[in-house]
N, C-alpha and C positions, 0 to 999 in steps of 0.2 A: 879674822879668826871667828868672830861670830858668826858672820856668813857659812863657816863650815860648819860649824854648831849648828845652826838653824835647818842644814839642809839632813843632817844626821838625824838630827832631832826629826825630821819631817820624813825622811827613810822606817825611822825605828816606827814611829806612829801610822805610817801604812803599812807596813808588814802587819803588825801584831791587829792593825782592822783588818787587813785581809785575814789573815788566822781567825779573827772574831766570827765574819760572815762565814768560816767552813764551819766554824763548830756551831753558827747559828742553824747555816742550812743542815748538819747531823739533829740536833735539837727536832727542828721541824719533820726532818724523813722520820725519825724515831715516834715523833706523837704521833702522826698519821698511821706510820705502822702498827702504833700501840691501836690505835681505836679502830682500825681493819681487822687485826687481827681479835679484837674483842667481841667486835660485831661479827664476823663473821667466823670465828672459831672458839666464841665464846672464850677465849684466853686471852690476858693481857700478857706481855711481854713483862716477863719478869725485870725489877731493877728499873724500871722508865725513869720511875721518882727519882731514886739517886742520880741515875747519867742528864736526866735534867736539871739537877742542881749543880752538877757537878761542871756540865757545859753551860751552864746560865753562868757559874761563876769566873768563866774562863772569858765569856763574851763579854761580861761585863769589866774585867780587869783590861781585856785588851783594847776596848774602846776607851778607853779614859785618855789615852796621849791625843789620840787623833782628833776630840773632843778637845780638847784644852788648845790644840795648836787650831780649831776653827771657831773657838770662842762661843764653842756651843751652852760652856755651863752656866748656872744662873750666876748673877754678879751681881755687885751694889753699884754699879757706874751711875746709877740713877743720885744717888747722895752725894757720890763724889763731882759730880759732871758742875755741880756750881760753886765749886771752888777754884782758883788760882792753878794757872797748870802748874807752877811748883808741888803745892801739896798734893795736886791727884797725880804726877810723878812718885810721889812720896808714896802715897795709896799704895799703887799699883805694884809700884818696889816691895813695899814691907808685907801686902798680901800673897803677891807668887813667892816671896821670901818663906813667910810663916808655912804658908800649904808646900812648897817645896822640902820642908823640915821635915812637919808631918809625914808628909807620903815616905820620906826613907825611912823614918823610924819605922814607920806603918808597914815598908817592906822589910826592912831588918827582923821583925816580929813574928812577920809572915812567914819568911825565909826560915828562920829558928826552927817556927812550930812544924815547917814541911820536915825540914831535919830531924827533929822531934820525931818524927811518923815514919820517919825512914829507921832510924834508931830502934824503935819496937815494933817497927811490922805491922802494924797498923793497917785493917782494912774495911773495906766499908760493910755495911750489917748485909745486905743484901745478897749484893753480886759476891761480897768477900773478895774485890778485888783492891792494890794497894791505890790510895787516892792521893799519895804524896805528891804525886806530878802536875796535879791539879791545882796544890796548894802553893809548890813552886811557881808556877804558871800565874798564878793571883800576886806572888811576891815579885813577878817579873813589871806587872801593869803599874804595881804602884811605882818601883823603881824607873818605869819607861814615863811616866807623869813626871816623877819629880825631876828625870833628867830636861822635859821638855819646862816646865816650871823654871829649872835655872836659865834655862837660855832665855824664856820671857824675860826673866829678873835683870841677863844681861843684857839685852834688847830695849827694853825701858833704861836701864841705867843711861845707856850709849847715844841713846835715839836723841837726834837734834831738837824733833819739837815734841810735843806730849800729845797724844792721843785724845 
């Protein structure tokens, strides 16, 4: 059963990086556009600043699974590493335990305030375009983290020897 967990979990977290690197490479086409067309028609592309906030915060929500399932984030393993593998079992349990909680609440929150913005029509100052989907998008990353977070939690629980 974990096994199928883990391979989901590692499906859900390449998808949403692959998603990440299109709206990275939209990001990059847009700034280059921006500063071509500054330079050479003296106009910036109106809205840059939003749609670069707005795709930074999409790349950044969608890399966070694929991150966590290649143990790219910073850790403490350095304080835990000289203890007993019991208690760094223990660590590692009650750490992806806690930040598992977090990230759903963090997406439950998310999710709300997207709802929120869909409820009043809500649009961005610039373009005036709606930017709820972006904020949905943000509440997908944290819920794709915390689901990869429990499968760590139940992977450490299960695992015969401790890391």
């Amino acid at each position: 059963m974990i096994d199928i967990l883990d391979r989901i979990s590692g499906v859900i977290a390449k998808v949403l990086t692959g998603l990440a690197g299109l709206f990275l490479v939209a990001m990059m086409v847009l700034a280059c556009t921006n500063m071509v067309t500054r330079a050479v028609f003296s106009a910036p592309i109106q809205g840059t600043y939003e749609l670069m906030g707005f795709f930074g915060a999409v790349v950044a929500a969608f890399s966070l699974a694929f991150a966590q399932r290649n143990k790219a984030h910073v850790a403490v393993g350095i304080l835990l590493a000289r203890f007993p593998a019991p208690i760094r079992r223990t660590g590692d349990v009650l750490a992806n335990a806690i930040s598992c909680a977090f990230f759903v609440i963090a997406g439950l929150e998310t999710w709300k305030w997207a709802g929120f913005l869909v409820q009043t029509g809500e649009v961005s100052e610039t373009l005036q375009i709606v930017y709820h989907p972006f904020v949905f998008a943000a509440a997908a990353g944290c819920f794709a983290l915390a689901f990869v977070l429990a499968v760590d939690t139940l992977k450490t629980l299960t695992a015969k020897k401790v890391a």
